[in-house]
N, C-alpha and C positions, 0 to 999 in steps of 0.2 A: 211252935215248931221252929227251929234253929234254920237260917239262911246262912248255906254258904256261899263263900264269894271266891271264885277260883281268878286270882288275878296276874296279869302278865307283868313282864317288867317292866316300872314306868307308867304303868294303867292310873288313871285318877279317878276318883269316885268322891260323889258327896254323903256326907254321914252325917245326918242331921244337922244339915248345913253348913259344915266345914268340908273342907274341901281335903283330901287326903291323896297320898300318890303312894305305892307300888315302890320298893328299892326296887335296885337292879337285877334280882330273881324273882323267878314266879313266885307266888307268893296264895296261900290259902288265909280268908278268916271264916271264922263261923261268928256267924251275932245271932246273941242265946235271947234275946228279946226283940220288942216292937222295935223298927226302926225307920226313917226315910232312908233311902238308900238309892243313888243314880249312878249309873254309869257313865261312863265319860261320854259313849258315842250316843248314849239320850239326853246328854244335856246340851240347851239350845240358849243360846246369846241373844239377849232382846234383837239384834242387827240383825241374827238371821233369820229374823219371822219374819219373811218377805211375799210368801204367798197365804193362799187363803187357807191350807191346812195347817198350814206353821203357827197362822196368825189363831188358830184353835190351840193347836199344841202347847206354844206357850204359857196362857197364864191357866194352864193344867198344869204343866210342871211346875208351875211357880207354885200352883197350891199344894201340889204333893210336900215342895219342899219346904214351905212356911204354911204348914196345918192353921195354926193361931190363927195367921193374918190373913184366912183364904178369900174374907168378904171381901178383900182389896181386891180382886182379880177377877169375883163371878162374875161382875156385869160386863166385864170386857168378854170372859168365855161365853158368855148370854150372846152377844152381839154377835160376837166372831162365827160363831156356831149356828144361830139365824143364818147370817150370809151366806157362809157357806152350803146350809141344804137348800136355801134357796134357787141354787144355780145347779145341783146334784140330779140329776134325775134314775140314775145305779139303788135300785129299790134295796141291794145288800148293802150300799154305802149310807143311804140314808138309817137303814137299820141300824148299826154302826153311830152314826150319829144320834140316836134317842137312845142306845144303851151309852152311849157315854153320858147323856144327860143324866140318865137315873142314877150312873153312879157317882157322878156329883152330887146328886141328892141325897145319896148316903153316905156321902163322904167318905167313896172308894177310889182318892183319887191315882194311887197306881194303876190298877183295874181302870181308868177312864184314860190314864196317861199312855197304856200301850194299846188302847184302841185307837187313841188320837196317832197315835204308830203307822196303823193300818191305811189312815186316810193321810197320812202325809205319803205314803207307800205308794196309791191308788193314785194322787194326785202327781205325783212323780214317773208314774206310769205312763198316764194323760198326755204329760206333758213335754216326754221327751226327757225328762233330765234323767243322765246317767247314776248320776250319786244314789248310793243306795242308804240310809239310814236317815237318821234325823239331822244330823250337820254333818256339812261338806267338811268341815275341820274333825269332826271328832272319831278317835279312835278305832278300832275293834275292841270286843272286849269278849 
């Protein structure tokens, strides 16, 4: 099934790991096959994984977007993900967290990427911060 991508002017998105940007009109693609594909305001800069949902987030998006290399990142996501339910006691957040485990295990890591959504969402709730998405720098889209 074909993914389109309705984009603003200027919008950046990664496509199978290059980095791509939007002229200066909106702009439509469709991509007719498998693809990684992120949008600007879900992509997260190692510097801003500063709390403990982010520090999940991360090396999910990194495996979404280097499939190959994703053993380089599980055991950091192992670790990150321990911590954090550790300290959860939101029986829907921990849910949340063991459906993202499983879809690591099947190697869904979009599906795991915008739950880890959820808990940065949840944890920005917690915590007062206004920012709403995954990075305070990145876009709408």
């Amino acid at each position: 099934m074909p993914l389109k991508l309705s984009l603003k002017p200027g919008e950046r998105f990664v496509l199978n790991g290059a980095v791509v940007q939007n002229g200066d009109r909106r702009g439509v693609l469709i991509l007719q096959n498998k693809a990684s594909v992120l949008r600007e305001k879900d992509i997260m800069q190692e510097a801003e994984a500063v709390t403990p949902a982010r520090h999940v987030y991360f090396p999910v998006m990194m495996m979404y977007l280097d499939e190959a290399g994703a053993n380089r990142y599980y055991d950091e996501f192992v670790r990150r993900l321990t911590e954090f339910m550790n300290v959860i006691g939101n029986p829907s957040v921990l849910s949340d967290c063991v459906n993202i485990s499983k879809h690591i295990m099947e190697r869904e890591y979009y599906k795991a990427l915008m739950l880890c959504r959820k808990l940065v969402d949840y944890e920005d709730e917690r915590l007062g911060n206004g920012a709403s998405g995954v990075s305070a720098g990145g876009g709408e889209g």
